[in-house]
C-alpha positions in Angstrom: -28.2 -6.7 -34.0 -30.7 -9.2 -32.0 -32.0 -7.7 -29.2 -33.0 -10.7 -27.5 -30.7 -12.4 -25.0 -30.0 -16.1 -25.4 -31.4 -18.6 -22.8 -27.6 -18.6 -21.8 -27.2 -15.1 -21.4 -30.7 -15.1 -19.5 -29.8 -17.7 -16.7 -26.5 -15.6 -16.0 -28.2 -12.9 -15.4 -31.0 -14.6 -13.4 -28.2 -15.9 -11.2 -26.1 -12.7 -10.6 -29.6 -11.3 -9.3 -30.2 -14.1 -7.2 -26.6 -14.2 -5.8 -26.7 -10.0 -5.4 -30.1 -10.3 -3.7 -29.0 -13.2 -1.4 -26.1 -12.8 -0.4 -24.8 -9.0 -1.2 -27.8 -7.2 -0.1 -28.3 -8.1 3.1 -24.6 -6.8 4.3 -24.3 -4.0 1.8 -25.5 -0.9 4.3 -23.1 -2.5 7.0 -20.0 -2.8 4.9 -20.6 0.4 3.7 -21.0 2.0 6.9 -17.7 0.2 8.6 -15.4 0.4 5.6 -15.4 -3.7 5.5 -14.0 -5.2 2.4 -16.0 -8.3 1.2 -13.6 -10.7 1.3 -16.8 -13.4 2.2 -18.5 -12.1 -0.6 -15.5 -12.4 -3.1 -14.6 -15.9 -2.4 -18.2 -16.8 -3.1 -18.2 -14.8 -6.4 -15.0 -17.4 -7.4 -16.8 -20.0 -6.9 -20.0 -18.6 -8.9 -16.9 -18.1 -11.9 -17.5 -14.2 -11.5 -13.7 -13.9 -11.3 -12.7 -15.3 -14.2 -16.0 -14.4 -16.1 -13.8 -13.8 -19.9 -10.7 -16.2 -19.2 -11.2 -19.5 -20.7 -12.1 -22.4 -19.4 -8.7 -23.9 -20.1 -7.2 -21.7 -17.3 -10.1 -22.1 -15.2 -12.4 -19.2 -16.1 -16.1 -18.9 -16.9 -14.8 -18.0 -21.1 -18.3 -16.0 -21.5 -19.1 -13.2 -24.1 -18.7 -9.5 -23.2 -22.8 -9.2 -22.9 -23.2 -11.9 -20.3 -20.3 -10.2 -18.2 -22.3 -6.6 -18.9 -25.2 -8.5 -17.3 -23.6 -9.8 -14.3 -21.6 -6.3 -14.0 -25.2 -4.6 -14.0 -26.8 -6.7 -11.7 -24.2 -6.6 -8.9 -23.9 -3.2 -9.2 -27.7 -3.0 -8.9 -27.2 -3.7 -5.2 -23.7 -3.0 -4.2 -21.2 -1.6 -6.2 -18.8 -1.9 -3.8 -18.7 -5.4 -4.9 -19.4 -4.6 -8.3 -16.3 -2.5 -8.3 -14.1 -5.0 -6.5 -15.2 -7.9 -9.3 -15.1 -5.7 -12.7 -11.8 -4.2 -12.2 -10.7 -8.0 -11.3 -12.0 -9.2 -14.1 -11.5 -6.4 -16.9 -8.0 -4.9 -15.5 -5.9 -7.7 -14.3 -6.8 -10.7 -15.3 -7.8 -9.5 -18.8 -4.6 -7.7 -19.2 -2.9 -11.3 -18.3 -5.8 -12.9 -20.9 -4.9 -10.6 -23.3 -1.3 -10.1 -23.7 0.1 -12.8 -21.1 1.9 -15.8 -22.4 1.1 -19.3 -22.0 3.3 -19.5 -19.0 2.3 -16.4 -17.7 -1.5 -17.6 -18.0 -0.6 -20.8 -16.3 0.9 -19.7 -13.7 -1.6 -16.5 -12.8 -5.2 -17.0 -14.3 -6.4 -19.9 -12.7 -5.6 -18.6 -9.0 -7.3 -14.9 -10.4 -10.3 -16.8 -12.2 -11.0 -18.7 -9.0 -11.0 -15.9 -6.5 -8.1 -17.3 -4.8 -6.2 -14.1 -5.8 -7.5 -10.7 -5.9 -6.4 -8.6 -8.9 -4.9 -5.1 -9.2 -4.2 -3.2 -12.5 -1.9 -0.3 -11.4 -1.8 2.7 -14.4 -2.9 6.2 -12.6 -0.3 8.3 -10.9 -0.4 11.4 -8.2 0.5 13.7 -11.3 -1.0 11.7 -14.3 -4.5 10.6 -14.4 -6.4 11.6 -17.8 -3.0 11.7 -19.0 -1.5 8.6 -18.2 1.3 8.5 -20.6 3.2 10.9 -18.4 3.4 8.3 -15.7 7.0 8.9 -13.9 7.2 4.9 -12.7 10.2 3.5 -14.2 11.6 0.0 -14.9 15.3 -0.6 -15.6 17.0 -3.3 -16.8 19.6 -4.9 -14.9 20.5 -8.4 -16.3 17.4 -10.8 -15.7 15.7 -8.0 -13.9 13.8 -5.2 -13.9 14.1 -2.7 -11.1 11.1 -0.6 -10.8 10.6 2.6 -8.8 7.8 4.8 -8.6 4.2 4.8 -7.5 0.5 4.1 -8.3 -2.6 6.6 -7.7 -6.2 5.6 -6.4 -6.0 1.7 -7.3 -9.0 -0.7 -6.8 -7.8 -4.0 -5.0 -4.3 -2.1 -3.9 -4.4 -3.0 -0.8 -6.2 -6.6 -1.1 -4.7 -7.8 -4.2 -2.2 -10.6 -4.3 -1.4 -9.8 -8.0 -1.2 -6.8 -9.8 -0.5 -5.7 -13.5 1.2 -2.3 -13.3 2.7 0.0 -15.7 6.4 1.6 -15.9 8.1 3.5 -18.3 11.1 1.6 -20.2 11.9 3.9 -22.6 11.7 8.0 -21.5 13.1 8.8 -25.1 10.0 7.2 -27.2 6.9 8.6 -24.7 3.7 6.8 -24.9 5.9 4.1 -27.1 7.9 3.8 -24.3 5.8 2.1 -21.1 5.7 -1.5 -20.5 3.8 -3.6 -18.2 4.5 -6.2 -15.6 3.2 -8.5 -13.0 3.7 -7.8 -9.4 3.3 -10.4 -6.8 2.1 -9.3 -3.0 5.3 -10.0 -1.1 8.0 -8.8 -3.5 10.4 -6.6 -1.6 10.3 -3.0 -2.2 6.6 -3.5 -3.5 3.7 -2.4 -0.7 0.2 -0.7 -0.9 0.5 2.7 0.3 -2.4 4.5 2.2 -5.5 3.9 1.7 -8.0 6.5 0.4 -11.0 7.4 2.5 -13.3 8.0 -0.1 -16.8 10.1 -0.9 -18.5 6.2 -1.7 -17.6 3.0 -2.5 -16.6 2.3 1.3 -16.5 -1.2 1.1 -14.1 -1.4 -1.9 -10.1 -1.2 -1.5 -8.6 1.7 -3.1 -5.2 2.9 -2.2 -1.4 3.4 -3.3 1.3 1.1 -4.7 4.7 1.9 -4.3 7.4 0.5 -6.0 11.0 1.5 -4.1 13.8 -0.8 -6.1 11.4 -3.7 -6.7 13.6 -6.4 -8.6 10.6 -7.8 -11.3 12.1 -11.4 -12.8 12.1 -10.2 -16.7 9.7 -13.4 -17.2 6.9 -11.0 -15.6 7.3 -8.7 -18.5 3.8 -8.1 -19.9 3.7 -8.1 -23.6 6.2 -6.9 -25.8 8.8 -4.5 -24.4 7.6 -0.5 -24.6 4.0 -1.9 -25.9 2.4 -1.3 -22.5 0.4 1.6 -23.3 -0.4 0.4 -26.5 -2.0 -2.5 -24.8 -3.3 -1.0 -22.2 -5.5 1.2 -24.8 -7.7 -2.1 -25.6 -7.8 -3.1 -21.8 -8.9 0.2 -21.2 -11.9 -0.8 -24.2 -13.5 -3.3 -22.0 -13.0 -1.4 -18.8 -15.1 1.2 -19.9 -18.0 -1.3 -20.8 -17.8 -2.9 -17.0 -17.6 0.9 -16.1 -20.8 1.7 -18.6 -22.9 -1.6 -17.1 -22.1 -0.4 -13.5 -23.4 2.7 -14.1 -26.7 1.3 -15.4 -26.9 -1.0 -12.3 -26.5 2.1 -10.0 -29.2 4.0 -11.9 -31.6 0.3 -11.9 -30.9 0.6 -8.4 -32.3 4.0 -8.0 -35.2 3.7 -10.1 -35.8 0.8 -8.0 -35.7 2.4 -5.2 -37.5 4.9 -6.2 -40.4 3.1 -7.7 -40.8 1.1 -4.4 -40.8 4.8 -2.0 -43.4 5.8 -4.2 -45.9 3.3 -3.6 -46.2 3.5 -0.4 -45.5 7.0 1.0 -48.4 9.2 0.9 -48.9 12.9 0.9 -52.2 15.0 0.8 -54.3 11.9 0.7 -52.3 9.2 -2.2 -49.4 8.3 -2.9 -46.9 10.1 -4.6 -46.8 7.1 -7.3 -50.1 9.4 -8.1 -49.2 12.5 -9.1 -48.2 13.4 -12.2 -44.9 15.6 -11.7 -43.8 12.2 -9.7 -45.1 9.8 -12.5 -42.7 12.1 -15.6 -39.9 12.0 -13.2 -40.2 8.0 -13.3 -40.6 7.9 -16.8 -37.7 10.3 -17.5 -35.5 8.0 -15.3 -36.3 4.8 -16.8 -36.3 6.0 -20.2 -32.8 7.0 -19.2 -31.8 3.7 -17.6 -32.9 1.5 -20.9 -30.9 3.8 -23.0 -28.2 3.5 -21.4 -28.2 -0.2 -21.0 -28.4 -0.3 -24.8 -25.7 1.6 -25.5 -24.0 -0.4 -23.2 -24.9 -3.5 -24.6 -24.5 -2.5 -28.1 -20.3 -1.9 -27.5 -20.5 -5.7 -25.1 -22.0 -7.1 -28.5 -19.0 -5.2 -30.8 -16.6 -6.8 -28.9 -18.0 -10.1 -29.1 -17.5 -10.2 -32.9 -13.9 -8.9 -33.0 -15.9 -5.2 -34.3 -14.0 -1.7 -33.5 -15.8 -0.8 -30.3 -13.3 1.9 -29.3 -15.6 4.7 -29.7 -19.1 2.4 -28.5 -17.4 2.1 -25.7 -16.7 5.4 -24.7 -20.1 6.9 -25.7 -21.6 4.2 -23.1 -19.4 4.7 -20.7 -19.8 8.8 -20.7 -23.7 8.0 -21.7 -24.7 5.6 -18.7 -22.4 7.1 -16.0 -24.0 10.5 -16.6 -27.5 8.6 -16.5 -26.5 6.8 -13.4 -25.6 10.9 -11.6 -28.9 12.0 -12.6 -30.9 8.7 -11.5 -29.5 9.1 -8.4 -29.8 13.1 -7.8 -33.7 12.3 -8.7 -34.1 9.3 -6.8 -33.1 11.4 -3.3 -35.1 14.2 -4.3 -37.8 11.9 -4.7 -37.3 10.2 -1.1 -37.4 13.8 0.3 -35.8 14.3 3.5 -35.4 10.5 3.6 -33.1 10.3 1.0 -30.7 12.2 2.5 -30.3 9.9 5.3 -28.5 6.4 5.1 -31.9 4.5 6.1 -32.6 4.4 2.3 -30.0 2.8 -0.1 -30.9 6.0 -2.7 -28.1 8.1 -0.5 -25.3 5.0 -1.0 -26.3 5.2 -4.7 -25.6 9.2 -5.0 -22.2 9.1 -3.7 -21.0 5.6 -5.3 -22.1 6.5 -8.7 -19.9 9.4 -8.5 -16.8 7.6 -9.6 -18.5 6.6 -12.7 -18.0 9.9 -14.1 -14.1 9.6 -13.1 -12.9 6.6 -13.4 -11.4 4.7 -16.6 -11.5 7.7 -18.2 -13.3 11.1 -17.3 -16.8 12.2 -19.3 -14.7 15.1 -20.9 -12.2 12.3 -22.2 -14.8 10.0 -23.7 -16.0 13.0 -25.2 -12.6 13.6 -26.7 -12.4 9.8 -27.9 -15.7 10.3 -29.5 -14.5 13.0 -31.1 -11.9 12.1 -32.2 -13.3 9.2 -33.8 -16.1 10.7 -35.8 -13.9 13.3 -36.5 -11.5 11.2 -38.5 -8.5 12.7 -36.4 -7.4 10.0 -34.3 
């Protein structure tokens, strides 16, 4: 494996810094504090190509590599992963569900508007009684001629509320279980289909996360996603890259608290020097950043697998579990090291400790990357 970027993959990320220092930082504390969505901020990331950052070019994405995505994932979340949140499960849920498995007239008709920021993506699979076991989802879709009617409802979606499109899953088939779920695209505005309430949540204040409900929602059988009753099947390799996003927002969050950190340390003093100069303070550093690079390898290491067509099932999952467990300890160190301070919102460190939470949660809990791993090395898969 080279371990050196290419001048490509350098100037992306030099640009998603730029753009996440510019223009996301400045407005990050407020729209964390008020609960605005950065709908501003969004349309500008379509026009950067952040939307569409793996569709190709021929329906109007960016077509990059899963590294220079990891990068712009990472640095976003660096500053705001509210934002970071709202783009990766765009990009990695939706629209690479559509990439993936769409036909051409599916892609026609739905990546361009998605790659361009013009429509917000949703990706509904979680339910209020399945989550780590989302194969005993309860949504349903039945055939009626042309149609499917769906019934049922979605669990703790990013972009339910905002999104104009969203790739959910149903169950077609009770009889064959996990063989049995198939996938379709909803469109904001189809009767029966709504967003139902929307979760006030520990962090991530900015970002949209609510309910879909289906109540007889009459989907065109031309919005059938893939093959009949291969939903989960495909969502299993969606699920691949969402755990890479997952992994690189993790090691943004914990880049943003070492940051932090490093800068506190500096300049606040205590019995006569900084705390940059004692040593307790200087291992803590080192232990954090040590951390941070590890995880950003790991995370790395399954964007380049999945570059070159490589099994990355299993990479994927130790740097997902990996870097969001980093990104919970950067954090818990970096307010312990802005004292009293970091407990207060004046310092970005406390915004970090409750949105880097989720990384631990979502696309798959730590004790169910553990079981993938497992599962994996184990041969029993």
């Amino acid at each position: 494996m080279d371990f050196d970027l290419t001048p490509e993959q350098q100037e992306i990320r030099k640009v998603a810094r730029e753009f996440a220092l510019g223009e996301i930082a400045p407005v990050a504390a407020r729209h964390d504090e008020t609960g605005e969505f950065p709908h501003a901020i969004v349309k500008k990331l379509g026009e950067l190509g952040f939307m569409g950052v793996l569709v190709p070019p021929e329906y109007g994405g960016a077509g990059l590599d899963y590294v220079s995505y990891a990068l712009i994932v990472e640095e976003l979340n660096r500053v705001d992963a509210s934002v970071g949140i709202t783009m990766w499960a765009h990009n990695s849920l939706c629209t690479n569900h559509i990439n993936l498995f769409g036909t051409k007239a599916q892609k026609d008709k739905y990546l361009g508007r998605l790659a361009g920021g013009e429509a917000i993506g949703a990706w509904g699979l979680t339910e209020p009684g399945s989550g780590s076991d989302a194969a005993a989802m309860k949504s349903t879709a039945v055939r009626q001629g042309d149609h499917f009617v769906l019934n049922g409802a979605k669990a703790f979606i990013t972009n339910g509320g905002v999104g104009q499109i969203a790739v959910v899953m149903a169950v077609t088939d009770a009889a064959r279980g996990a063989k049995g779920i198939s996938a379709f695209i909803l469109e904001k505005g189809m009767p029966g289909f709504s967003p139902g309430q929307r979760y006030r949540k520990l962090g991530l204040h900015a970002s949209d996360t609510s309910e879909l409900v289906f109540d007889g929602v009459r989907v065109p059988g031309e919005n059938l996603l893939g093959e009949l009753n291969m939903g989960f099947v495909n969502t299993l390799q969606v699920l691949e890259g969402g755990r890479i996003a997952m992994a690189a927002m993790a090691v943004g969050l914990a880049q943003g608290a070492l940051d932090a950190s490093l800068a506190y340390v500096k300049q606040r003093t205590a019995f006569g020097k900084t705390l940059a100069e004692f040593d307790g303070i200087q291992g803590m550093l080192a232990e954090m950043a040590t951390d941070v690079e590890a995880a950003r390898l790991l995370t790395l290491r399954a964007a380049y697998l999945k570059d070159r067509g490589q099994p990355a099932r299993h990479a994927a999952s130790m740097a997902k579990v990996f870097a969001s467990e980093v990104g919970m300890r950067a954090a818990t160190r970096a307010v312990q090291l802005h004292g009293g301070a970091g407990y207060t919102s004046d310092f970005p460190v406390e915004r970090i400790f409750r949105d880097v939470k989720l990384c631990e949660i979502g696309e798959g809990t730590s004790e169910v990357q553990r079981m993938v791993i497992a599962r994996e090395i184990l041969g029993t898969r």
